[in-house]
C-alpha positions as a Markdown table, in Angstrom:
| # | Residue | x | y | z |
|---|---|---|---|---|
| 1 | Unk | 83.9 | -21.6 | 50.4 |
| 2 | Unk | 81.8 | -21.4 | 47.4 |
| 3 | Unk | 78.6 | -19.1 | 47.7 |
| 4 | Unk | 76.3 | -22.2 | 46.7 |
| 5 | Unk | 77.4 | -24.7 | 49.1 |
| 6 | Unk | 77.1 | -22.4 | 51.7 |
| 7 | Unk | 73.7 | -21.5 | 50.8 |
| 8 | Unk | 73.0 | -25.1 | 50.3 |
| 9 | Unk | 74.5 | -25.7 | 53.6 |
| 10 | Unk | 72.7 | -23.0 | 55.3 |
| 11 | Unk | 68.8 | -23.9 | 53.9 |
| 12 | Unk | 69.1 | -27.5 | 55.2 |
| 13 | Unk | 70.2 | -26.6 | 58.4 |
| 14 | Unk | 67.5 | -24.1 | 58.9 |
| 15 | Unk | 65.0 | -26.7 | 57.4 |
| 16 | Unk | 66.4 | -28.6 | 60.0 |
| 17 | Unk | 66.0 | -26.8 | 63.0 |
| 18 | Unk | 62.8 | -25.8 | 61.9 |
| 19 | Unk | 61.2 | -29.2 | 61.5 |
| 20 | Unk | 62.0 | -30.2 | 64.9 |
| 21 | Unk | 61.3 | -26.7 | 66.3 |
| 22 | Unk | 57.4 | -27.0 | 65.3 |
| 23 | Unk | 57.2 | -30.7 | 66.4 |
| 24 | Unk | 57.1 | -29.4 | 70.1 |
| 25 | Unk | 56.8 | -25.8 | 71.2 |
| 26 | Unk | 57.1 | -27.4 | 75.1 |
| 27 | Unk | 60.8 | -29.2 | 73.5 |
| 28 | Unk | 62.9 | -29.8 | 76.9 |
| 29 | Unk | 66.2 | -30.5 | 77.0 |
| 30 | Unk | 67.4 | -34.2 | 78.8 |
| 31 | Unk | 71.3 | -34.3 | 79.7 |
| 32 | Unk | 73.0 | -37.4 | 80.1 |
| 33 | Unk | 76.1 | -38.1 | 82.8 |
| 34 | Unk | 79.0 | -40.3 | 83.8 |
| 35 | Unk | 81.0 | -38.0 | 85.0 |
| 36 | Unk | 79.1 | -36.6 | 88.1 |
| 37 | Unk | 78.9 | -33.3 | 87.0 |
| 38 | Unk | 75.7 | -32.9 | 86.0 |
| 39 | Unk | 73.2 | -33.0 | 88.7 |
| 40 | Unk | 69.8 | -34.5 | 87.4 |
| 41 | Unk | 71.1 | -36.3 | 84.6 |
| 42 | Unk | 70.3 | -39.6 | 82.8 |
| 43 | Unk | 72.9 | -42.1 | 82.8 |
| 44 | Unk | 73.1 | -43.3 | 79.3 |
| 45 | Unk | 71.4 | -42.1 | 76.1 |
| 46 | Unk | 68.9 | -45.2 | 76.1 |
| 47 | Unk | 67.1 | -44.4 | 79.4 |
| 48 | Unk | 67.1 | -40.5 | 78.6 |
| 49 | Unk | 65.1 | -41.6 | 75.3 |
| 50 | Unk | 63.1 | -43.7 | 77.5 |
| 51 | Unk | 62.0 | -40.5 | 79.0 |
| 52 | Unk | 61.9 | -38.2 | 76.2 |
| 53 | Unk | 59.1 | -36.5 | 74.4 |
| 54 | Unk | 59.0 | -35.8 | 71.0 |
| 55 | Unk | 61.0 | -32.7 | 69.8 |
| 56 | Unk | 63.2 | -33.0 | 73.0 |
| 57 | Unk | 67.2 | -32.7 | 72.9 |
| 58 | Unk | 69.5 | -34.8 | 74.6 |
| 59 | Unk | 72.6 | -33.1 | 75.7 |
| 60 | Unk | 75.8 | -34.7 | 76.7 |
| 61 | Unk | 77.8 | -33.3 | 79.7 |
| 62 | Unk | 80.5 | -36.3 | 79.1 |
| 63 | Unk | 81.4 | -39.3 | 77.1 |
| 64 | Unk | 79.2 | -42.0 | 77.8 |
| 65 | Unk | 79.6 | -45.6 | 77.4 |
| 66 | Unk | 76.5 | -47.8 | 77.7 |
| 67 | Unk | 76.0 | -51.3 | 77.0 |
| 68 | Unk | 73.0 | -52.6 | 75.2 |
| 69 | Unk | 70.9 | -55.1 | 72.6 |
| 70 | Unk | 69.8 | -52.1 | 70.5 |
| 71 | Unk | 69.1 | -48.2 | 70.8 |
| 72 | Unk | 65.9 | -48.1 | 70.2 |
| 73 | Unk | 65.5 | -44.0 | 68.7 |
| 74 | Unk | 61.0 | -43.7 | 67.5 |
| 75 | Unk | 60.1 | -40.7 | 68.4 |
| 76 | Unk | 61.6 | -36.8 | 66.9 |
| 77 | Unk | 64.4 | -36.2 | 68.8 |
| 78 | Unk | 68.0 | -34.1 | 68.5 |
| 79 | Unk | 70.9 | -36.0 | 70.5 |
| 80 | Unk | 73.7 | -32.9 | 70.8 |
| 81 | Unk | 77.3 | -34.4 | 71.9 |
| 82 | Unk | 78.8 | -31.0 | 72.7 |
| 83 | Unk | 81.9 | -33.1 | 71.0 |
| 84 | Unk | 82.3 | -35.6 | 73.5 |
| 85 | Unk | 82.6 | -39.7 | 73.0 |
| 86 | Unk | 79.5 | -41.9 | 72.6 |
| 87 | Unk | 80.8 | -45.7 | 73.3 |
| 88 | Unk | 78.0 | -48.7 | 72.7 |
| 89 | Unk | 78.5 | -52.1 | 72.5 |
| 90 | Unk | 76.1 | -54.4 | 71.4 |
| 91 | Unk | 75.5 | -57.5 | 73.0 |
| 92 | Unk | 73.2 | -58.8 | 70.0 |
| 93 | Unk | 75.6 | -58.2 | 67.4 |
| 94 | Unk | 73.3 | -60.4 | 64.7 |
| 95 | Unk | 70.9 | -56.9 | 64.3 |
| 96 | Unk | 71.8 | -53.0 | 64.3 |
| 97 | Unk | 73.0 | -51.4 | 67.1 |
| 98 | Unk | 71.1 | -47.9 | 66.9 |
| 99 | Unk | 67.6 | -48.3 | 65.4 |
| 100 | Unk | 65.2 | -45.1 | 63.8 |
| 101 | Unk | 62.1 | -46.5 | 63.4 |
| 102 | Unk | 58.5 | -44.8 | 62.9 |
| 103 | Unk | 58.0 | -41.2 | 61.6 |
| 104 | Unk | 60.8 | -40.1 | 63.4 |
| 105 | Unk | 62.9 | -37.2 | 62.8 |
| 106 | Unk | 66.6 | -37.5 | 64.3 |
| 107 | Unk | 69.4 | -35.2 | 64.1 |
| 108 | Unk | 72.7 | -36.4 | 65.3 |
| 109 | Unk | 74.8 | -33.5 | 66.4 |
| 110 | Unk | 78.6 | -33.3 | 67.3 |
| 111 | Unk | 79.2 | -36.6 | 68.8 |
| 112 | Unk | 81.8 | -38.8 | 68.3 |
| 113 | Unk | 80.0 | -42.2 | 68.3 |
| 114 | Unk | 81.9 | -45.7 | 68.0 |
| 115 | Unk | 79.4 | -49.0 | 67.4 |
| 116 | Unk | 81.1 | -52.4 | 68.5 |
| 117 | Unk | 80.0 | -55.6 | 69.4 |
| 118 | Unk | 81.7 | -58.6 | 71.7 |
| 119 | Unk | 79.1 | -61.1 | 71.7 |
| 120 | Unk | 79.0 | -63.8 | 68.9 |
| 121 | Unk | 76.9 | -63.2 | 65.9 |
| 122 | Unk | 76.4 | -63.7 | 62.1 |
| 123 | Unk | 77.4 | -59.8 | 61.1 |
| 124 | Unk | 77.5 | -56.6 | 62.3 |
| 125 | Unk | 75.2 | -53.5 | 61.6 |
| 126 | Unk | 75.9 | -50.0 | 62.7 |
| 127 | Unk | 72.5 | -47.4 | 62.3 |
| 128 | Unk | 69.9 | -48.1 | 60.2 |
| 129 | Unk | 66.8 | -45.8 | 59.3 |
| 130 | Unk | 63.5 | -47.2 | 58.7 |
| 131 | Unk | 61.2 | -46.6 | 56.1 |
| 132 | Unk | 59.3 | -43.2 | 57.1 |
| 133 | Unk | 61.8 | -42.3 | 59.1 |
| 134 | Unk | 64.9 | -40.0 | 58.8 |
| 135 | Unk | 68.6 | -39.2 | 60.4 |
| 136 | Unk | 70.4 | -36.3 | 59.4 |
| 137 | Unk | 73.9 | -36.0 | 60.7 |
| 138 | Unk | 76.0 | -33.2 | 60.8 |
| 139 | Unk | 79.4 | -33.1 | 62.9 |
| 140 | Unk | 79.6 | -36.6 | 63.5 |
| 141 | Unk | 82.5 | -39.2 | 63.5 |
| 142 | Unk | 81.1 | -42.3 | 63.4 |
| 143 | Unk | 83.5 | -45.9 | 63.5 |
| 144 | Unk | 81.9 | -49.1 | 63.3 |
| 145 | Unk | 83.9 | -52.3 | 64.1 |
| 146 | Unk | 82.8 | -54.7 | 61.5 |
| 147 | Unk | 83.7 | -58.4 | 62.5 |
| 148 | Unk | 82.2 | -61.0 | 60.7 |
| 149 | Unk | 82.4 | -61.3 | 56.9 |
| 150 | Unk | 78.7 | -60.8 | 55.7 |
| 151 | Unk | 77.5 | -58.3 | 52.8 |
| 152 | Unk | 74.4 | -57.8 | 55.2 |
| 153 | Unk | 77.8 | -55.4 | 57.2 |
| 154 | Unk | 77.2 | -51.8 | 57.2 |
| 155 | Unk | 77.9 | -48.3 | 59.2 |
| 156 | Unk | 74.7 | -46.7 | 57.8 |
| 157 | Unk | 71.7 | -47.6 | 56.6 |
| 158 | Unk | 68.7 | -46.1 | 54.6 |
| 159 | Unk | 66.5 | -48.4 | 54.7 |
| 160 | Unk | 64.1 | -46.6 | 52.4 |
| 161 | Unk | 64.0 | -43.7 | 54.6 |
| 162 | Unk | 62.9 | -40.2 | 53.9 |
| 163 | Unk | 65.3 | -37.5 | 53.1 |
| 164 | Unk | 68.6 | -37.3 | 54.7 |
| 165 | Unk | 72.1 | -35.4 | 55.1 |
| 166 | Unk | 75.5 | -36.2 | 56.1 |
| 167 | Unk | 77.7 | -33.1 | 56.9 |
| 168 | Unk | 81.0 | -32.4 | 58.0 |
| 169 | Unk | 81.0 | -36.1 | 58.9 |
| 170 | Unk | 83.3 | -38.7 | 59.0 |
| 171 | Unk | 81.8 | -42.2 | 58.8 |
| 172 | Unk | 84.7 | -45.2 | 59.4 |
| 173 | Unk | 84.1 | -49.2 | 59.0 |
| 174 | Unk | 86.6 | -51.1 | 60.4 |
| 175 | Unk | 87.9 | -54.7 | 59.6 |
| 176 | Unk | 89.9 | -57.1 | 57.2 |
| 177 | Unk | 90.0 | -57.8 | 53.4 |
| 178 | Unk | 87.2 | -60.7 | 54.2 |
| 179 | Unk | 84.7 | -58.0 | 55.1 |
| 180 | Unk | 81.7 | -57.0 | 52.5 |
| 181 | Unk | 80.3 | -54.6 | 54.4 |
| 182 | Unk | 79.7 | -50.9 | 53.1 |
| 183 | Unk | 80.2 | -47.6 | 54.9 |
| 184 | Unk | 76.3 | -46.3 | 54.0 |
| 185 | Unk | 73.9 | -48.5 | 52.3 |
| 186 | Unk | 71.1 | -46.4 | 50.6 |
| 187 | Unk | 67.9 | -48.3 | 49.3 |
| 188 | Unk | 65.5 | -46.7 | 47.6 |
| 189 | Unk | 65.9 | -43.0 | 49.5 |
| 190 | Unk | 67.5 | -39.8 | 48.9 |
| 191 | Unk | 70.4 | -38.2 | 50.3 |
| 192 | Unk | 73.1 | -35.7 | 50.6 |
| 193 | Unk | 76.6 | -36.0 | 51.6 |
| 194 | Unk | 78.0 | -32.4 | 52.4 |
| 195 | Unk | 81.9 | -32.0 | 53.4 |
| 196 | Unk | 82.8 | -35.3 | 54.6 |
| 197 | Unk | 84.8 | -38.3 | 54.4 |
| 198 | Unk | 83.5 | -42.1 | 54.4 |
| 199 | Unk | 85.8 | -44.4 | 54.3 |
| 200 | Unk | 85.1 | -48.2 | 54.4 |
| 201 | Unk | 86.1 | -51.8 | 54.0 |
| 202 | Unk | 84.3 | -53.0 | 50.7 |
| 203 | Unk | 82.4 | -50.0 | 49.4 |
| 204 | Unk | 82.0 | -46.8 | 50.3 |
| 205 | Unk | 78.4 | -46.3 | 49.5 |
| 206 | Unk | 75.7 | -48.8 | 48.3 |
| 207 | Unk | 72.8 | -47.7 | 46.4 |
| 208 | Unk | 69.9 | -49.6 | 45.2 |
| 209 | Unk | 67.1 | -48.4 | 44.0 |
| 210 | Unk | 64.7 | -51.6 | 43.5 |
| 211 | Unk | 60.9 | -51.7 | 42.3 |
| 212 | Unk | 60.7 | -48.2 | 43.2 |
| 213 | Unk | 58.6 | -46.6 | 40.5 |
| 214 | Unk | 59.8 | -42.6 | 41.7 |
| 215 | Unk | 63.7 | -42.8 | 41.3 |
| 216 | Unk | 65.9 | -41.3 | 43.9 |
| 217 | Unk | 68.5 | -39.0 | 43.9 |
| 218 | Unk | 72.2 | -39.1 | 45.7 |
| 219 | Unk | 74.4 | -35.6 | 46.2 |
| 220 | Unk | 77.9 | -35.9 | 47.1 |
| 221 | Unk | 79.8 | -32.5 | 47.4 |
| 222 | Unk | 82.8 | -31.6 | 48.5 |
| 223 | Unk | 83.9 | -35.1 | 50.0 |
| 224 | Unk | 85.9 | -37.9 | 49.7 |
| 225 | Unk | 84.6 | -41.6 | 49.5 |
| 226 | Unk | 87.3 | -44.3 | 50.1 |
| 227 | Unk | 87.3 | -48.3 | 49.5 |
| 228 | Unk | 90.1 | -49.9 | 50.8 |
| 229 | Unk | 88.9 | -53.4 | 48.9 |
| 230 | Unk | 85.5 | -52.9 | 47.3 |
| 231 | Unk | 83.8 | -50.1 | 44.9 |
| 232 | Unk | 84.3 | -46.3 | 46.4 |
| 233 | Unk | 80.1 | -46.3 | 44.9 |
| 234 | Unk | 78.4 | -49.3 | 44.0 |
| 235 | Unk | 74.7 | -48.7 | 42.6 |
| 236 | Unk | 72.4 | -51.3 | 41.4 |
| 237 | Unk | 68.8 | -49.7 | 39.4 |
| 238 | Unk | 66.3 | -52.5 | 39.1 |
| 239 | Unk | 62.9 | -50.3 | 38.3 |
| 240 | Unk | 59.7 | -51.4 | 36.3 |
| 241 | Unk | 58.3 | -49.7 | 34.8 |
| 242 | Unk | 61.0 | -46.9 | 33.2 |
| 243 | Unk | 61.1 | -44.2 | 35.4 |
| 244 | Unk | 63.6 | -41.7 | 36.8 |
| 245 | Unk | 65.8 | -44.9 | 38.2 |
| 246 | Unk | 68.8 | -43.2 | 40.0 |
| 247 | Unk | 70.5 | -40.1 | 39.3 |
| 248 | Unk | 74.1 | -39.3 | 40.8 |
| 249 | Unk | 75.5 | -36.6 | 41.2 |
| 250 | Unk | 78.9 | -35.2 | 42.4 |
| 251 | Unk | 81.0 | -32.0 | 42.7 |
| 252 | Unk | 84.0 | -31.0 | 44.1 |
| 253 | Unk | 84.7 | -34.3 | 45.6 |
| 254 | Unk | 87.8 | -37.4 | 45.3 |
| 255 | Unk | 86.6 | -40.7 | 44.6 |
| 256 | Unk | 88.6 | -43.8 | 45.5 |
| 257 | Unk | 88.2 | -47.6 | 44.7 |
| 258 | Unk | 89.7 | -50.8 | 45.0 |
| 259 | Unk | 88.2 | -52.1 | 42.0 |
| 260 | Unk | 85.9 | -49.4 | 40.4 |
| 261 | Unk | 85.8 | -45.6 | 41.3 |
| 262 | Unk | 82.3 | -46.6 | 40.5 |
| 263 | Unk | 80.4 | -49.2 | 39.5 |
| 264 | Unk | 76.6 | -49.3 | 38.1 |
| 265 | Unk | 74.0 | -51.7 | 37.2 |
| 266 | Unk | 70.9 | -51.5 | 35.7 |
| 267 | Unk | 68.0 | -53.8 | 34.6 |
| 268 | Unk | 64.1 | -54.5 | 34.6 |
| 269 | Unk | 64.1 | -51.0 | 32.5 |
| 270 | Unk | 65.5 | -48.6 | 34.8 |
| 271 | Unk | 67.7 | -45.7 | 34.0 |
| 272 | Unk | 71.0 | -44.5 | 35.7 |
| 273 | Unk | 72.1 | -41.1 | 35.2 |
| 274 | Unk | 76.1 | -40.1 | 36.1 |
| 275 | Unk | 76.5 | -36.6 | 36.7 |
| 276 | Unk | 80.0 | -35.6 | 38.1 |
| 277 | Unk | 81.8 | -32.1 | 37.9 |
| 278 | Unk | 85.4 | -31.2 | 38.9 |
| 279 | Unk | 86.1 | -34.2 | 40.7 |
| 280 | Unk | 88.8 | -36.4 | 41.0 |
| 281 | Unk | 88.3 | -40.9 | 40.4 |
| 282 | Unk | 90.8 | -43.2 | 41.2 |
| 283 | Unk | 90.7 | -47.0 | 41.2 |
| 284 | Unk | 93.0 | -50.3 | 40.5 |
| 285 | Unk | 90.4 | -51.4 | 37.3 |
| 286 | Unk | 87.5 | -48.9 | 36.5 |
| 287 | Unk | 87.1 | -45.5 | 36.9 |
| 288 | Unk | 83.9 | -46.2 | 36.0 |
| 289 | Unk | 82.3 | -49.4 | 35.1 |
| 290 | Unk | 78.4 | -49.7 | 33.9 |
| 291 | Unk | 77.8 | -53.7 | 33.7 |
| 292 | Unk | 76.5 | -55.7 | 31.2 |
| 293 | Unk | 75.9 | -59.4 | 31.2 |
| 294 | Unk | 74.4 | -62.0 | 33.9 |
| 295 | Unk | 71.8 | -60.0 | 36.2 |
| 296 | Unk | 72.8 | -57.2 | 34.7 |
| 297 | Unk | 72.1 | -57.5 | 31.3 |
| 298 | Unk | 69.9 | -54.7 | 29.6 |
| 299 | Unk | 66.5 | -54.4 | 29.3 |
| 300 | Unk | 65.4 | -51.1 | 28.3 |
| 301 | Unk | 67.8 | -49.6 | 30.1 |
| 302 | Unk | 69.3 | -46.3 | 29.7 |
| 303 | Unk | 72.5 | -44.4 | 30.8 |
| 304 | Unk | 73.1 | -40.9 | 31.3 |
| 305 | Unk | 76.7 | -40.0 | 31.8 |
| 306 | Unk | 78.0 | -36.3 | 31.9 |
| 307 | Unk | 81.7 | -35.6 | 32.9 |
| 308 | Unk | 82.5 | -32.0 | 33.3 |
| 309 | Unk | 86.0 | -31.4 | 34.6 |
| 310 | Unk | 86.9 | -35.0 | 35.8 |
| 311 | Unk | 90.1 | -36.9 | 36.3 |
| 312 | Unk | 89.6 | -40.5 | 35.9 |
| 313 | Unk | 93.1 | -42.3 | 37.2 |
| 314 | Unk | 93.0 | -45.8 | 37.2 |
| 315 | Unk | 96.9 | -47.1 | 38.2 |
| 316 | Unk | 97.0 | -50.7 | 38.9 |
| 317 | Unk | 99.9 | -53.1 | 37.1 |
| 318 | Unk | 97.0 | -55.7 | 36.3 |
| 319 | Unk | 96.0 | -55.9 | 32.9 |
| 320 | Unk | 92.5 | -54.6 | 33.6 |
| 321 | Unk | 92.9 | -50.8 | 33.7 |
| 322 | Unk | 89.9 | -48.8 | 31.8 |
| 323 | Unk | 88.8 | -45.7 | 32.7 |
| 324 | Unk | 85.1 | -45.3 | 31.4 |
| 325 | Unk | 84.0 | -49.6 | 30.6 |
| 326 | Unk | 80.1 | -49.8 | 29.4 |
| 327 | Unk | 78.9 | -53.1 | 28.5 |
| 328 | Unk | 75.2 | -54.4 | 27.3 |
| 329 | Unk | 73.5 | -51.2 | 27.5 |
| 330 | Unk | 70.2 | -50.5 | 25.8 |
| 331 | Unk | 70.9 | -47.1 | 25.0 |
| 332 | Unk | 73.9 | -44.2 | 26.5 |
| 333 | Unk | 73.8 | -40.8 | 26.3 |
């Protein structure tokens, strides 16, 4: 393991810890049952949060299946699975089924959590972080059965949140070709995805940045990002006036996409800078395709794309196979 990443690894942890360390100094810790074992405990994770204070853990002494319209998660809070399964299913499948709302600080911790729904609905949503507030995840595999087609589908959501990390995760959304859905859907907020693998239905990560005058930034190291029918990243900029727009950047990691490897937009002057190093892209069309044309057609704005190291592979029989495609940019660097 590279000295960097494990010092990168290592400071956001601490950062971490510390933030929800100095949120409570009387933290307790809640445990949560269905096995019998534990004597005291909460039965599911919903009524121990019911109970919690703010910079409280949540400790798991089994798996745990609840059934619910929504986990409702406001307040600073770690939730520690010591590995074991965390089952919900949503019986109000038309909104998300684990909700972080407020100023709340979450950290999800060694759980293996699977979203799924029975009751009818219009789409299905997995977590989603609200504006102000922020998940971090590190040791998690998280499967969300997607089942109805709908591009408002998603595993994760950060739903102009405040910064967050994905780590030696493994984020899965389930379903058939006629899903839109994306694995994590980032808009306007910045985050890092550290040694782990997303794989999902239409693409594996959404990113918009829209009227957001600051730009945002997304890291992706050392992971793989898998589309079985979509765009491995898929990244729209639509900022006035020209600022920072959206900067991407990715090392040591294996891009893979149905159509693109990745595909940008950018309009309303917004900028979009591409920064990937020793990494691997494969796709049926693009290994990288910046649009032009229809609602993204250029004005004033810019690309930045730096390829250090990078194999683009693009092996599909159609006639569309193009490793780097730009089209209707103002200006590229």
């Amino acid at each position: 393991m590279r000295k960097g990443k494990v010092l990168i690894l290592f400071l956001i942890l601490s950062a971490s810890l510390m933030t929800f360390q100095l949120t409570n100094v009387k933290a307790a810790t809640l445990y949560v049952d269905q096995s019998g074992l534990c004597i005291g405990a909460f039965p599911d994770v919903q009524t121990a949060l019911i109970a919690a204070s703010p910079g409280d853990t949540i400790v798991f002494c089994s798996n745990i299946y609840e059934t619910v319209s929504r986990v409702d998660i406001n307040l600073d809070v770690v939730i520690n699975g010591n590995g074991f399964n965390w089952f919900v299913e949503d019986l109000d499948v038309t909104d998300e089924t684990i909700s972080i709302s407020g100023s709340a600080r979450v950290l999800f911790h060694d759980i293996n959590i699977t979203l799924f729904g029975t009751g009818p609905g219009l789409y299905r949503q997995g977590i989603r972080i609200y504006s102000g507030a922020t998940l971090n995840m590190s040791r998690i595999n998280l499967t969300i059965y997607l089942e109805q087609s709908s591009r408002n589908t998603y595993g994760v959501f950060y739903d102009d949140s405040t910064l967050g990390y994905i780590l030696e995760s493994k984020i899965l959304t389930l379903g058939g070709p006629s899903i839109s859905g994306s694995g994590v859907i980032v808009l306007n907020s910045n985050i890092w995805i550290l040694d782990s693998i997303l794989q999902a239905v239409h693409n594996g990560v959404a990113w918009y940045v829209i009227g957001n005058s600051l730009g945002n930034t997304i890291n992706i190291i050392n992971s793989l990002i898998r589309s079985s029918y979509g765009d491995g990243i898929y990244l729209i900029s639509a900022t006035a006036p020209v600022t920072a727009g959206q900067t991407l950047i990715i090392k040591y990691s294996v891009l893979s996409g149905y159509v693109n490897s990745i595909f940008a937009g950018a309009d309303q002057g917004s900028s979009v800078i591409l920064n990937i190093t020793k990494s691997k892209l494969y796709s049926n069309s693009y290994g990288i395709q910046v649009a032009g044309g229809g609602p993204f057609s250029s004005l004033a704005s810019f690309l930045t794309l730096i390829l250090r190291d990078v194999d683009i592979i693009v092996y599909s029989n159609t006639p569309y196979q193009i490793g780097i495609g730009i089209y209707g940019r103002s200006g590229v660097a």
